[in-house]
Backbone as JSON Lines, residues from 0, in Angstrom:
{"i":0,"aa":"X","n":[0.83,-1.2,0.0],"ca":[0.0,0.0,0.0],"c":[0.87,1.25,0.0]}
{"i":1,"aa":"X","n":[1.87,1.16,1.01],"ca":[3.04,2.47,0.71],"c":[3.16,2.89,-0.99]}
{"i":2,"aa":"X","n":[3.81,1.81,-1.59],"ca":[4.65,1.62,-2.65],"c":[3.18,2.63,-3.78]}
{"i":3,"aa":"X","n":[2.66,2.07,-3.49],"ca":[0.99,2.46,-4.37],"c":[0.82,4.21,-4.08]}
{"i":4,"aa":"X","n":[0.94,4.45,-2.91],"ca":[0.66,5.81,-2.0],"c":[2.19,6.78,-2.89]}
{"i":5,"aa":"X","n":[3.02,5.87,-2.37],"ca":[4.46,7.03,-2.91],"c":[4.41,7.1,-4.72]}
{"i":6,"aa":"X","n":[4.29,5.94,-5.6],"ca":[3.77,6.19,-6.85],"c":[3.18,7.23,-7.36]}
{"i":7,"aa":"X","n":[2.2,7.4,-6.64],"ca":[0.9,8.55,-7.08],"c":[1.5,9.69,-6.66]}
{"i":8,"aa":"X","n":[2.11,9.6,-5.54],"ca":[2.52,11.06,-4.94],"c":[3.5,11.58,-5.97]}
{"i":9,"aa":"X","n":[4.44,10.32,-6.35],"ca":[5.49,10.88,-7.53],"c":[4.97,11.4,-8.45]}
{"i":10,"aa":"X","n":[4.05,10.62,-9.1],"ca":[3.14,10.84,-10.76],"c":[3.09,12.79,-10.36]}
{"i":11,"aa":"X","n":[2.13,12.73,-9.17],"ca":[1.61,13.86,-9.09],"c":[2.13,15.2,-9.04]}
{"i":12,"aa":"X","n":[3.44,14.61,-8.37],"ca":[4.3,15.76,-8.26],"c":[5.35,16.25,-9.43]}
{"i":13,"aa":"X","n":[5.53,15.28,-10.43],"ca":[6.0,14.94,-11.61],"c":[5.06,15.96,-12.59]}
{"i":14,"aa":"X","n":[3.62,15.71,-12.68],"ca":[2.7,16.37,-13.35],"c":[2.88,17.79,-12.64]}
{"i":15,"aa":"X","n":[2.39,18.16,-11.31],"ca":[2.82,20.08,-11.35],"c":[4.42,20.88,-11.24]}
{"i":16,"aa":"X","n":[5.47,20.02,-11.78],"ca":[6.76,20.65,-11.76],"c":[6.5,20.4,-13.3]}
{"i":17,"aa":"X","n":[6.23,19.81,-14.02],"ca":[6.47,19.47,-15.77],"c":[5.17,21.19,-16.11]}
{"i":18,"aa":"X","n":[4.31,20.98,-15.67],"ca":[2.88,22.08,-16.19],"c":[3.4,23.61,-15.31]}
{"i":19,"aa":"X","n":[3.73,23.07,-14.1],"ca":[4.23,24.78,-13.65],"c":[5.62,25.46,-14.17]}
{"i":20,"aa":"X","n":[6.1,24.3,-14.74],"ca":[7.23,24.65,-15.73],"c":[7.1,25.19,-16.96]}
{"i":21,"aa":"X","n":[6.14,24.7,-17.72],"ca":[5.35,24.72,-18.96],"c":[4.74,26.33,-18.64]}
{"i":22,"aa":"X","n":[4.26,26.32,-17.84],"ca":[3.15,27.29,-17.54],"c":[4.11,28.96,-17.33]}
{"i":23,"aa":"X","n":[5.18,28.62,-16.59],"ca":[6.38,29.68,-16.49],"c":[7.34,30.18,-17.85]}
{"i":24,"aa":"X","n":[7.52,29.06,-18.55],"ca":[8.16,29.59,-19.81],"c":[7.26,30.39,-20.83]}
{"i":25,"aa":"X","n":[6.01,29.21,-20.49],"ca":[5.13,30.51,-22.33],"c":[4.95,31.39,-21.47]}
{"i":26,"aa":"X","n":[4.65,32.03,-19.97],"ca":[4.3,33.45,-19.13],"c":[6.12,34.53,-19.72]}
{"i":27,"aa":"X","n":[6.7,33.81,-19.44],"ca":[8.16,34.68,-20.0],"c":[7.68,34.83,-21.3]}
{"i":28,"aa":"X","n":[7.66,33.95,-22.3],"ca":[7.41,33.94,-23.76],"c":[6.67,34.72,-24.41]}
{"i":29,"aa":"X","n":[5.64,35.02,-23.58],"ca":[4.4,36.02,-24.38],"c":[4.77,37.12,-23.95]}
{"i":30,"aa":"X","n":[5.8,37.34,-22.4],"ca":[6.05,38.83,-22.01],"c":[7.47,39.15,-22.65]}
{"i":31,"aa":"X","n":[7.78,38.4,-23.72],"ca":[9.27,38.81,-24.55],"c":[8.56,39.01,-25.98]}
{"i":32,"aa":"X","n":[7.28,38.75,-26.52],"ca":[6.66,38.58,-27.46],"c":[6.68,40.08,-28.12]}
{"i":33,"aa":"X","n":[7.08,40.1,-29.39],"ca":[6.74,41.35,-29.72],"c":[5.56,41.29,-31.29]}
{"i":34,"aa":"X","n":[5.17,40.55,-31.13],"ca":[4.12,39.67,-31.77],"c":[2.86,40.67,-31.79]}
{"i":35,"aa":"X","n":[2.03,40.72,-32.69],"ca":[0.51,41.54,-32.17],"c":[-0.28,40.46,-31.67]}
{"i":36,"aa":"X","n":[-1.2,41.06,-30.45],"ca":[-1.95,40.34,-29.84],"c":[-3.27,39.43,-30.21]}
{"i":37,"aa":"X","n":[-3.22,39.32,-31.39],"ca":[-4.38,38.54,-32.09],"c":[-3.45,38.02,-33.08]}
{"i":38,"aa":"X","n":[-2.67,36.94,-33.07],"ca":[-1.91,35.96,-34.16],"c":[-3.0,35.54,-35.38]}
{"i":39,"aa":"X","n":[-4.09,35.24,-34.96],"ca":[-4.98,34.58,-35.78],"c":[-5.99,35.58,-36.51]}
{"i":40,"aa":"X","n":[-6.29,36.86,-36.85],"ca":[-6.65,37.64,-36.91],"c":[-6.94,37.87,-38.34]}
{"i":41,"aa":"X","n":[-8.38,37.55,-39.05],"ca":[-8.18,37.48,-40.61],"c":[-7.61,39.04,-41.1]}
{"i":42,"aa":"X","n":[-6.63,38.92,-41.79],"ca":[-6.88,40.0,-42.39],"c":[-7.26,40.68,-43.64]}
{"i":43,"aa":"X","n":[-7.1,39.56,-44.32],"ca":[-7.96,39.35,-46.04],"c":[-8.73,38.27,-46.26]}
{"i":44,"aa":"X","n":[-9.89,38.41,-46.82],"ca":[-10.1,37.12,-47.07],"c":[-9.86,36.1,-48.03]}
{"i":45,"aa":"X","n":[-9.95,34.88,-47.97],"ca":[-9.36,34.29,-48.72],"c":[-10.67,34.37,-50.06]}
{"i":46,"aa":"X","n":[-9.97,33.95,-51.17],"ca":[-11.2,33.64,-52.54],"c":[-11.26,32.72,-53.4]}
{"i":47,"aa":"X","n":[-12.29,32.14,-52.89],"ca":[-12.13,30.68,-53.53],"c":[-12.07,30.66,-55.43]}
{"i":48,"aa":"X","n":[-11.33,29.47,-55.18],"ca":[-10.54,29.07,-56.34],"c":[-12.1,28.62,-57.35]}
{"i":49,"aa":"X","n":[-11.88,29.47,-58.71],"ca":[-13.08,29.09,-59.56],"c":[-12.84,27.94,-60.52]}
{"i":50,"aa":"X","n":[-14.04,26.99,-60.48],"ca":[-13.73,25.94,-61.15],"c":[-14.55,26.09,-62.42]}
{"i":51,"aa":"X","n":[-13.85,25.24,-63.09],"ca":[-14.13,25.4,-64.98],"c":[-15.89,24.95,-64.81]}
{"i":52,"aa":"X","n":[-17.09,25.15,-65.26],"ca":[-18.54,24.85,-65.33],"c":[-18.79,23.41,-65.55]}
{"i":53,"aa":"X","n":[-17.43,22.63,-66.41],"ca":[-17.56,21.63,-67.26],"c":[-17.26,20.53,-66.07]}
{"i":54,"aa":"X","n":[-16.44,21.1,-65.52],"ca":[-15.96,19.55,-64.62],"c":[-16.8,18.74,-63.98]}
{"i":55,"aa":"X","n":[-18.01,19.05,-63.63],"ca":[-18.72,18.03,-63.09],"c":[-19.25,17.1,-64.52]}
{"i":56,"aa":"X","n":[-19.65,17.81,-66.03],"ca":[-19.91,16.69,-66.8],"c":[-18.21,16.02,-67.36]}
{"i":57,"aa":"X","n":[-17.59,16.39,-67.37],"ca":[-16.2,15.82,-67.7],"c":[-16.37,14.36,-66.79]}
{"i":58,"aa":"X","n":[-16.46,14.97,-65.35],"ca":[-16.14,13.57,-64.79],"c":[-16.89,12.54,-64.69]}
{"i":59,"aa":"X","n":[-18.72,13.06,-64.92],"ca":[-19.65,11.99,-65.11],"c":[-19.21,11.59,-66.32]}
{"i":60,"aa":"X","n":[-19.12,12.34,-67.45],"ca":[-18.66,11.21,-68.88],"c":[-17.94,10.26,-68.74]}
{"i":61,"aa":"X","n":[-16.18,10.58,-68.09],"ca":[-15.8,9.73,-68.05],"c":[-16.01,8.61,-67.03]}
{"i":62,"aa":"X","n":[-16.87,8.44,-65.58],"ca":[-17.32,7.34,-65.27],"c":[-18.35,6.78,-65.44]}
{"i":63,"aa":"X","n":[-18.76,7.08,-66.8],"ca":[-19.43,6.68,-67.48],"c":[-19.07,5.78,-68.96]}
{"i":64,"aa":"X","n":[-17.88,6.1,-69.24],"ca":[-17.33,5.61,-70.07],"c":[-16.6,4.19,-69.79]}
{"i":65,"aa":"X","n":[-15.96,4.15,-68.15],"ca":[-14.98,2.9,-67.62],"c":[-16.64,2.28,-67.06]}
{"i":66,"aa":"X","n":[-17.45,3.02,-66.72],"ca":[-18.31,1.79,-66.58],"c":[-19.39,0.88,-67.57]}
{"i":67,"aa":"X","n":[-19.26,1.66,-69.04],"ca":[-19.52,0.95,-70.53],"c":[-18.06,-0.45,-70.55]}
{"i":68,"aa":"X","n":[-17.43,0.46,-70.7],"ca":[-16.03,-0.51,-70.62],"c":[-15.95,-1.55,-69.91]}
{"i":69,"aa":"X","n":[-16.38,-1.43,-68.73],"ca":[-16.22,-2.39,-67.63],"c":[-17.64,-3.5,-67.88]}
{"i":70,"aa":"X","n":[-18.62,-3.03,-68.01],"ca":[-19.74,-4.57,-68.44],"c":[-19.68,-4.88,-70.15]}
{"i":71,"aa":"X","n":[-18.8,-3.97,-70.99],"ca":[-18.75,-4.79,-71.8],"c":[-17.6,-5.7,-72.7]}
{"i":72,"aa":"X","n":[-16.77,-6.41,-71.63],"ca":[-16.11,-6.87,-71.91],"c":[-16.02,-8.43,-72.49]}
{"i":73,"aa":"X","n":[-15.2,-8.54,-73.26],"ca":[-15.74,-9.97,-73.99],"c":[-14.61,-11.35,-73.48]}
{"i":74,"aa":"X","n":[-15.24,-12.0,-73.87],"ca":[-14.78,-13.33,-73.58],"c":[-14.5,-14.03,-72.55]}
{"i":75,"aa":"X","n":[-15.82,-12.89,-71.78],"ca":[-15.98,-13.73,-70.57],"c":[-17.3,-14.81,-70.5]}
């Protein structure tokens, strides 16, 4: 039961020196940051890429074509 008790106590104490460590460097990191405060911040928008009108019959033709091909094959 010790061995079980001191385990956990390790794990635990293992977990707030690794996160209060973690937690102390990005606190330095963001106060050395000369970064603007919204990283993620759209500033243009993006515009989607225009597709040719045809491509949806392009690609029904052609699976339409391997599947002519495909039941009519001979000598089976």
């Amino acid at each position: 039961m010790r061995h079980l008790l001191l385990a956990a106590t390790m794990l635990v104490v293992a977990l707030v020196v690794t996160f209060g460590t973690a937690s102390v460097l990005q606190g330095v990191a963001v106060a050395r940051s000369v970064a603007p405060s919204e990283p993620f911040a759209i500033t243009e928008a993006a515009k989607p890429a225009a597709k040719p009108a045809a491509t949806k019959e392009r690609v029904t033709s052609q699976f339409r074509d391997r599947i002519r091909s495909a039941t009519n094959v001979s000598g089976l």
